[in-house]
C-alpha positions as a Markdown table, in Angstrom:
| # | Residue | x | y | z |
|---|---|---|---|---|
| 1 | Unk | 0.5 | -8.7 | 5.4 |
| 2 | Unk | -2.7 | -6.6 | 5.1 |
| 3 | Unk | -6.1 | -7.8 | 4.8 |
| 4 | Unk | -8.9 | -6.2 | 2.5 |
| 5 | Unk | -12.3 | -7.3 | 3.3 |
| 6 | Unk | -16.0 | -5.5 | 2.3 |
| 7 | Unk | -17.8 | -5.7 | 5.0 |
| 8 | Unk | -17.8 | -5.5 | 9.1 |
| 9 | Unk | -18.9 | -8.9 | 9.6 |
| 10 | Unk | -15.8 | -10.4 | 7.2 |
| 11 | Unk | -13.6 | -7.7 | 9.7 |
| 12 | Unk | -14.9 | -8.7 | 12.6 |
| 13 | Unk | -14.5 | -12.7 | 11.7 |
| 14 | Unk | -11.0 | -12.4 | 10.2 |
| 15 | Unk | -9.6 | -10.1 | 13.0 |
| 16 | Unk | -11.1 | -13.6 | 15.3 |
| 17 | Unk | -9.2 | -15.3 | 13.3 |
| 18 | Unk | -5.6 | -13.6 | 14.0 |
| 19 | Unk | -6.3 | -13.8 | 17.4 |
| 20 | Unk | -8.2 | -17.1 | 17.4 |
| 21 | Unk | -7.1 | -19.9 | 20.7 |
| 22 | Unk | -9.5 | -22.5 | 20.6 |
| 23 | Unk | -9.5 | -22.8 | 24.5 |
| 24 | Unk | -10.5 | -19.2 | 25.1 |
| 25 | Unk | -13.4 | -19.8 | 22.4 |
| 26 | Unk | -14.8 | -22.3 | 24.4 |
| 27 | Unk | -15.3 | -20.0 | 27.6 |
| 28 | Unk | -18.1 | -18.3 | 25.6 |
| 29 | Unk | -20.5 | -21.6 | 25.3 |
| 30 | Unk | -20.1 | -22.4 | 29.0 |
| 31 | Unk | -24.3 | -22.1 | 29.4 |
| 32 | Unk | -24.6 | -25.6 | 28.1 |
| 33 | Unk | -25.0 | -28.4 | 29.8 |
| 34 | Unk | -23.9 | -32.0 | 28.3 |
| 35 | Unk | -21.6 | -31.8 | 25.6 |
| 36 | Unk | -20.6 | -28.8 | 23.9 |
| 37 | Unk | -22.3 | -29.2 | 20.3 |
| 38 | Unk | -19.5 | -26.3 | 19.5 |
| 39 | Unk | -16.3 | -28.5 | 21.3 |
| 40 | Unk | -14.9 | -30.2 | 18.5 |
| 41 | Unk | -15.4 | -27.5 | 16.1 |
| 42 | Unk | -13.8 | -25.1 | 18.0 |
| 43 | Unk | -10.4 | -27.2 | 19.1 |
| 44 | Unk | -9.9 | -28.1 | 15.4 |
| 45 | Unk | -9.9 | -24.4 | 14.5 |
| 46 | Unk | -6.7 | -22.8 | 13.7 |
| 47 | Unk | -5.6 | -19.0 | 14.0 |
| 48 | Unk | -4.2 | -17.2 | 10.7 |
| 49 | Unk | -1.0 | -15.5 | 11.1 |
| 50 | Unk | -0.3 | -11.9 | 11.7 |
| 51 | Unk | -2.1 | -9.2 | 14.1 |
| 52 | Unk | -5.7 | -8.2 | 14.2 |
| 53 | Unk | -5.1 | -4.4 | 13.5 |
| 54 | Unk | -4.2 | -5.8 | 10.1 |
| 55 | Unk | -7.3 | -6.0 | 8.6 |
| 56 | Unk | -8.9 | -3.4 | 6.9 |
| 57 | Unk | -12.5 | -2.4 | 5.7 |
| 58 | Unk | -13.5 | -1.1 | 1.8 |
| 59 | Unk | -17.5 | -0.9 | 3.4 |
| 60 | Unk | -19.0 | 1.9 | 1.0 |
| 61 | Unk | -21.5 | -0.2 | -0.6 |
| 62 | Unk | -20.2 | 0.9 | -3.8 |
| 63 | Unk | -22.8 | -1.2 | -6.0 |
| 64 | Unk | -25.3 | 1.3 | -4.6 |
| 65 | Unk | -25.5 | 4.7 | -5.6 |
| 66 | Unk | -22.9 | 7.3 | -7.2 |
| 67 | Unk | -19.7 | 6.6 | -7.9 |
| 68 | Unk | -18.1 | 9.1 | -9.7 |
| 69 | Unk | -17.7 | 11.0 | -6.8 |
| 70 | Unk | -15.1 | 10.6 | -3.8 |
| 71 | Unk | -15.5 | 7.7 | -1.7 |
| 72 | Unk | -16.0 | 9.2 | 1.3 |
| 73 | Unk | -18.4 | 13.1 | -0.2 |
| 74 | Unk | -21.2 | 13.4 | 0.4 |
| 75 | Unk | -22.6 | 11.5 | -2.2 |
| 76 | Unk | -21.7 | 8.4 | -0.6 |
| 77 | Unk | -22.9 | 9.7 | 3.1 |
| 78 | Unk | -26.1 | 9.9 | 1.6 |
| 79 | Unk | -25.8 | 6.3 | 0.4 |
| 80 | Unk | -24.9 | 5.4 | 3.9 |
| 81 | Unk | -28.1 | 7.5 | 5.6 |
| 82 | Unk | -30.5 | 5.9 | 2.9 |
| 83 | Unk | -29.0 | 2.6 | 3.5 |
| 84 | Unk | -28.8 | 2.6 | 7.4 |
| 85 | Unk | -30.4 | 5.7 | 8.7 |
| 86 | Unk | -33.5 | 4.0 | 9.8 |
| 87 | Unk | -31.5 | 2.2 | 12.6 |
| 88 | Unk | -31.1 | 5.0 | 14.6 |
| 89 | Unk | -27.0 | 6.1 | 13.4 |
| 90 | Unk | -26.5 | 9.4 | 14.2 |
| 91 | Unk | -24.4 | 11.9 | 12.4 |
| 92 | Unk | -21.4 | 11.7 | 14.8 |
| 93 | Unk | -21.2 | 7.7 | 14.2 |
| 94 | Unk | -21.7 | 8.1 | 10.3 |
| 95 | Unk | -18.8 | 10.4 | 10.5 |
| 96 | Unk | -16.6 | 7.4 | 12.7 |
| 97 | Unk | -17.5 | 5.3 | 9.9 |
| 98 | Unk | -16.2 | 7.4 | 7.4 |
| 99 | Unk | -13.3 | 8.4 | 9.6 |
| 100 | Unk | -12.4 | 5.1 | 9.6 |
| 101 | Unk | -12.8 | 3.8 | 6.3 |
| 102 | Unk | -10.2 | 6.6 | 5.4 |
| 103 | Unk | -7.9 | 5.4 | 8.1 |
| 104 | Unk | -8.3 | 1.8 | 6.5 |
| 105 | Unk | -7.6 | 3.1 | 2.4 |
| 106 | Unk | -4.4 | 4.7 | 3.6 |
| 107 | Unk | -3.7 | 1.6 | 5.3 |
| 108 | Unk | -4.0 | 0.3 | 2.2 |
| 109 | Unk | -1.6 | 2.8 | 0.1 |
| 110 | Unk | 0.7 | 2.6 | 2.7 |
| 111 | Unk | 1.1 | -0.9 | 2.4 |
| 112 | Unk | 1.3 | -0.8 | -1.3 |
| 113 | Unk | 4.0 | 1.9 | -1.7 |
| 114 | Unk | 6.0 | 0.1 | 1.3 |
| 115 | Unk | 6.3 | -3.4 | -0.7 |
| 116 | Unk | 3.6 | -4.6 | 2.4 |
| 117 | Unk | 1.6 | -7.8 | 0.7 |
| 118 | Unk | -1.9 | -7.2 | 0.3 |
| 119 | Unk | -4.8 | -10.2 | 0.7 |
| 120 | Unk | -8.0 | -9.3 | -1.2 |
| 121 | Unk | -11.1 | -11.7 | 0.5 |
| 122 | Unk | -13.1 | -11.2 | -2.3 |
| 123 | Unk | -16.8 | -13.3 | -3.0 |
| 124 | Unk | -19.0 | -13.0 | -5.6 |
| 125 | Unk | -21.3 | -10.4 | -3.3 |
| 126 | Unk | -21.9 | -7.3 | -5.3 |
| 127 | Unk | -20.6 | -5.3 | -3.0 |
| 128 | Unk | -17.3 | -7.5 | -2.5 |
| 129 | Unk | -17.0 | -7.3 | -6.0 |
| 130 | Unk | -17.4 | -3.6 | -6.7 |
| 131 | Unk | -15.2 | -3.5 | -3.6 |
| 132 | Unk | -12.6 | -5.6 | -5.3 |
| 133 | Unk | -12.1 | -3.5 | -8.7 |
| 134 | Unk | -12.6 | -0.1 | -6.5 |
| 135 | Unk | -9.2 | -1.1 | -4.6 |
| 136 | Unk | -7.5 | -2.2 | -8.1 |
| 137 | Unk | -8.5 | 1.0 | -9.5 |
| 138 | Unk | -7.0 | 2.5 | -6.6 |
| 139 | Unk | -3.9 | 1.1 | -6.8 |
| 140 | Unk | -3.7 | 1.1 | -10.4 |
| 141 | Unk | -0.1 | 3.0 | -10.7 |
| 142 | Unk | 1.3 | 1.6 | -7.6 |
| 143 | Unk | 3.2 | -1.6 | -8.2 |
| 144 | Unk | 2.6 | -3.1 | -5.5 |
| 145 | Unk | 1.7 | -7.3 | -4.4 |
| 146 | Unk | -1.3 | -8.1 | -4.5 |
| 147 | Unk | -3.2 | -11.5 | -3.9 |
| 148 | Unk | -6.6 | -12.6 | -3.9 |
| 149 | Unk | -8.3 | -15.5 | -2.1 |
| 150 | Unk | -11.9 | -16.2 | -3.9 |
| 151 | Unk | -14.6 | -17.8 | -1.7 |
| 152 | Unk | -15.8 | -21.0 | -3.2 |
| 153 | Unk | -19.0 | -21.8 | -4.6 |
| 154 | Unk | -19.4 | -24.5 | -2.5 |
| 155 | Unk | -17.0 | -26.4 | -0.2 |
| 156 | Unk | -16.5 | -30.4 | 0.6 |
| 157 | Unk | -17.5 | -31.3 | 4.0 |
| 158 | Unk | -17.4 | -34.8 | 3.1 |
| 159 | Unk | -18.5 | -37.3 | -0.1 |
| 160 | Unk | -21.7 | -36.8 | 0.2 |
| 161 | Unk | -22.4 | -33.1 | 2.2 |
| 162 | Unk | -21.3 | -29.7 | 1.0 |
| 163 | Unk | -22.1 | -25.9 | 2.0 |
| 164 | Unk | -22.6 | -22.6 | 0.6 |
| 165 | Unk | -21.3 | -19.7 | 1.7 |
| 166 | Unk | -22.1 | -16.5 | -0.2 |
| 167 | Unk | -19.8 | -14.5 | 2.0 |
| 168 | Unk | -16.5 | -14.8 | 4.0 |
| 169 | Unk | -18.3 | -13.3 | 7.0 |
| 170 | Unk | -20.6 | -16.0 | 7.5 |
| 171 | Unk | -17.4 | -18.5 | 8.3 |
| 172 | Unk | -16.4 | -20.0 | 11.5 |
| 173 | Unk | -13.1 | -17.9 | 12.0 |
| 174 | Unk | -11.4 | -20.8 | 13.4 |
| 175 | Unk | -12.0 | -22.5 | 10.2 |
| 176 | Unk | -10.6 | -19.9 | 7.5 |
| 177 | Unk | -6.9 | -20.9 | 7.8 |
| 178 | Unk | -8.3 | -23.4 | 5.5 |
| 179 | Unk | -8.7 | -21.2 | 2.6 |
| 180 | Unk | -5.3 | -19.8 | 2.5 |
| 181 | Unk | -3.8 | -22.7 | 0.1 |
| 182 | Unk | -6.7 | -21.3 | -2.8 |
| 183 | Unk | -4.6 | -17.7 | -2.5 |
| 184 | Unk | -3.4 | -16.6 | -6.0 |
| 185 | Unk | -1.5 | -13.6 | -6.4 |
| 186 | Unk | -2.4 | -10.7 | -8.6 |
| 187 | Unk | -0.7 | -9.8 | -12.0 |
| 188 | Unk | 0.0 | -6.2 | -13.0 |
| 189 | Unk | -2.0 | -7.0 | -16.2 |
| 190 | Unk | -4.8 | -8.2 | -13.8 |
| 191 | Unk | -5.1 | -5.3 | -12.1 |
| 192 | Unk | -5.5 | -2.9 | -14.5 |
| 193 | Unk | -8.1 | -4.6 | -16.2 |
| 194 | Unk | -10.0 | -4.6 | -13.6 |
| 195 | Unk | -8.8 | -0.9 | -12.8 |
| 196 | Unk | -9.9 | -0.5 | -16.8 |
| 197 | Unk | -13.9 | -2.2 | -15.9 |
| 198 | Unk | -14.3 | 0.1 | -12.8 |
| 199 | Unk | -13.3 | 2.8 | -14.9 |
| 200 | Unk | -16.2 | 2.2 | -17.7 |
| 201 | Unk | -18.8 | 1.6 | -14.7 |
| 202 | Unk | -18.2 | 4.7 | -12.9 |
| 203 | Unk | -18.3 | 6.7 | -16.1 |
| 204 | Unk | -21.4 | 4.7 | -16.7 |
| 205 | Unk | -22.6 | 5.5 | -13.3 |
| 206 | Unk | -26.0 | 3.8 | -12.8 |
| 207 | Unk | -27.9 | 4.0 | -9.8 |
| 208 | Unk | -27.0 | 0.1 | -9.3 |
| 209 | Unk | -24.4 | -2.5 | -10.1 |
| 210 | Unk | -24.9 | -6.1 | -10.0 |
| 211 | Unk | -23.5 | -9.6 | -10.6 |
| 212 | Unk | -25.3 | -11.3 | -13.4 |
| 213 | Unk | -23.9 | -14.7 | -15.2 |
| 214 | Unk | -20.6 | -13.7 | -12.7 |
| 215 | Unk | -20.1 | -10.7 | -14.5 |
| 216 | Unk | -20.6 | -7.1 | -12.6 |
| 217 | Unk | -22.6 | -4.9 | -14.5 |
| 218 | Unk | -24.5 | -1.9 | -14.3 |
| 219 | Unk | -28.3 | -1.9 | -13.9 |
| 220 | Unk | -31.2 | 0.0 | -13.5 |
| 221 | Unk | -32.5 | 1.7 | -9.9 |
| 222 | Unk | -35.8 | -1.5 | -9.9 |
| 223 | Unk | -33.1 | -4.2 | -11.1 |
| 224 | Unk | -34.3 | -6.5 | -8.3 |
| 225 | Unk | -38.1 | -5.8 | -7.6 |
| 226 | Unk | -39.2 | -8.2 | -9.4 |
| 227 | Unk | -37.9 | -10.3 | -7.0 |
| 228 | Unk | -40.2 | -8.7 | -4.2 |
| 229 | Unk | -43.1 | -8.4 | -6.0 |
| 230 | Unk | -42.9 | -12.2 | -7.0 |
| 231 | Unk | -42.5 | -13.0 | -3.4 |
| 232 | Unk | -45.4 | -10.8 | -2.2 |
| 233 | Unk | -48.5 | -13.0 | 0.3 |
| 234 | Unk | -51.5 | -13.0 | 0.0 |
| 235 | Unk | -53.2 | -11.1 | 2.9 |
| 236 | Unk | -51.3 | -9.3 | 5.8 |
| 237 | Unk | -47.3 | -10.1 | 6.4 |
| 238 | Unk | -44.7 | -8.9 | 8.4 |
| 239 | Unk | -42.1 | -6.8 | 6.1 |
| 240 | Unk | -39.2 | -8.4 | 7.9 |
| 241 | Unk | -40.4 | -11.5 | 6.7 |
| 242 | Unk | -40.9 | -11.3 | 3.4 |
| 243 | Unk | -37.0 | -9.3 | 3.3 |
| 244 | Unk | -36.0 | -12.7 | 4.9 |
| 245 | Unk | -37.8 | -15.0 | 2.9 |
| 246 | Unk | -36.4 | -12.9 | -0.4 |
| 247 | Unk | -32.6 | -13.1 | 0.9 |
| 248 | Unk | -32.9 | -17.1 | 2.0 |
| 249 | Unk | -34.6 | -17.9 | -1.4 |
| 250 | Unk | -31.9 | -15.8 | -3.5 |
| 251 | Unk | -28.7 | -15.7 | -0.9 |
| 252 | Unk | -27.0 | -13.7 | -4.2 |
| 253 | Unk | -25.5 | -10.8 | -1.7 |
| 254 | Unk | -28.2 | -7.9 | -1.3 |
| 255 | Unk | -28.4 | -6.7 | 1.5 |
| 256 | Unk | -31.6 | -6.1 | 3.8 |
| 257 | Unk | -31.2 | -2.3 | 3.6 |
| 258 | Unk | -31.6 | -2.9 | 0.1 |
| 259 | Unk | -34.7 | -4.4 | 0.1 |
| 260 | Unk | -36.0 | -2.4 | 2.6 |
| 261 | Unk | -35.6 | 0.3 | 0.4 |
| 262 | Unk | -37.2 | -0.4 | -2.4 |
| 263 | Unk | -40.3 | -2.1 | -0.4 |
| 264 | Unk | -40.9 | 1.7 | 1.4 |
| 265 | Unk | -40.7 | 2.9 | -2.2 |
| 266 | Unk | -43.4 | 0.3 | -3.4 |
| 267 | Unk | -45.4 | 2.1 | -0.3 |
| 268 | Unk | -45.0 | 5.3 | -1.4 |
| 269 | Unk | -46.6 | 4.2 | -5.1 |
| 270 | Unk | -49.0 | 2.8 | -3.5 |
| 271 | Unk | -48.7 | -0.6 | -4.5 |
| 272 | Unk | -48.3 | -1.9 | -0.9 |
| 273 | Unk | -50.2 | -0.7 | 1.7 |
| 274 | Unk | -49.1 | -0.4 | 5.8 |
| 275 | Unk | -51.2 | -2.2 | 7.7 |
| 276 | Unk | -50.1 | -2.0 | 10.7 |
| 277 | Unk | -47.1 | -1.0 | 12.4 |
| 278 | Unk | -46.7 | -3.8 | 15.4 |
| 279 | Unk | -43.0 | -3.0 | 16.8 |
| 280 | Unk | -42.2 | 0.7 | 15.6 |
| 281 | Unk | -38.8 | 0.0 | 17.4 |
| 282 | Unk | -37.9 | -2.5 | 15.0 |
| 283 | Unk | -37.2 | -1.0 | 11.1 |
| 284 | Unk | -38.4 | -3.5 | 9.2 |
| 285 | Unk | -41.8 | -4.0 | 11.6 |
| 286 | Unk | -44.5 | -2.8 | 9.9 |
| 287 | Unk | -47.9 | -5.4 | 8.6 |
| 288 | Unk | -47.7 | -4.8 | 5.0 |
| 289 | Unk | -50.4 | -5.7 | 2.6 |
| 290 | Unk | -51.2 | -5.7 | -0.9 |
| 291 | Unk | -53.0 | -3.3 | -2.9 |
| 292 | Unk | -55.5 | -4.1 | -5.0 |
| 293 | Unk | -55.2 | -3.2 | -8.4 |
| 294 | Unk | -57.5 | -0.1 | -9.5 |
């Protein structure tokens, strides 16, 4: 079986999870003294069957930016440099990324032209979403197995506490075996209708592509200011804190890069103001302020 996922994190936590022995887990939390607080959480865990290298990456950010144009041009580079150029990636590890993320869609082909099962984790995330009906388009003419396990909205801990997740990647990987009884496969009819959607948005080919009222649609370049501007101080602020306040207050899958983004551009009109810039190592460390209206 192969494993799609949409970001590095959801790799990193589901590869854990193939090779995941409670036991070995344990030797990492060794620094505290008196009972583990991690112990019992970590011996009920359970691994997920199969090998680690079968878990593969669809990480282009693809509800950012062009995509009418291959998945791996140089239209999408430029997504990643906006995106992720400020910490410091330099052109020979943008090219690894891309290098791999074409390793990991032949991975994909491969396994659908060989009759290999393929398991979508797939969450409501923009980005997972756009990821989801990219690899459906992909595979539109292949018939191949497909199967999809959807995250939750909320999940049970007991009758009176539950949790949110708003991405696969923020799971204990000793705890997703769990999850494997909500796997549904994927019709043929299924497929190409979400293969059909992709098609309209990348005709359509905004600037942006969101999930509003659970559907995906495509929206204008300032969709989510308004959530910045709303959540704006009074007086000086740390940008890094108000990008964390905005993503704890509305967990709905943007990422900080995203933010980041359209704060610098709020700069550059001149409708915030830098301050200060008190760690100039850190990308999201300069004092912000507001300006005053003229």
């Amino acid at each position: 079986m192969l494993e799609v996922v949409f970001n590095q994190n959801t790799k990193a936590v589901i590869r854990m999870a193939k090779e995941y022995n409670a036991e070995n887990m344990l030797t990492g939390y060794n620094h505290y003294t008196g009972q583990n607080p991690y112990r019992a959480e970590l011996i009920e865990g359970q691994a997920i069957e199969g090998n680690a290298e079968d878990v593969v990456c669809i990480g282009f950010a693809l509800d950012i930016g062009d995509i009418a144009s291959e998945f791996d041009g140089a239209s999408r580079k430029n997504v990643f440099t906006q995106l992720w150029g400020r910490f410091g990636f330099t052109d020979k590890e943008r090219e690894e990324f891309f290098q791999n993320q074409r390793q990991d869609m032949e991975k994909i082909l491969t396994a659908a032209k060989e009759g290999t099962t393929i398991r979508i984790w797939k969450s409501s995330c923009p980005a997972a979403v756009c990821g989801f009906y990219f690899v459906c388009h992909t595979l539109r003419g292949i018939n191949c197995d497909l199967r999809v396990i959807d995250l939750p909205e909320f999940i049970k801990l007991s009758d009176q506490q539950t949790a949110v997740y708003h991405d696969w990647g923020s799971m204990h990987p000793g705890k997703l075996y769990m999850f494997l009884s909500l796997e549904k496969p994927l019709s043929q009819a299924e497929k190409l209708f979400y293969s059909s959607y992709w098609g309209e948005l990348v005709q359509e080919n905004a600037p942006l592509r969101a999930v509003v009222n659970g559907k995906l649609i495509s929206v204008p370049i300032h969709f989510y200011d308004y959530l910045i501007a709303n959540n704006i101080p009074e007086g000086d602020f740390l940008m890094a804190r108000l990008i964390g306040e905005i993503m704890g207050k509305y967990p709905i899958g943007v990422s900080d890069s995203w933010y980041a983004l359209r704060i610098e551009k709020m700069i550059e009109e001149n409708k915030l103001l830098v301050v200060a810039d008190s760690d100039k190592a850190h990308p999201y460390g300069k004092i912000l302020r507001k300006a005053e209206p003229e």
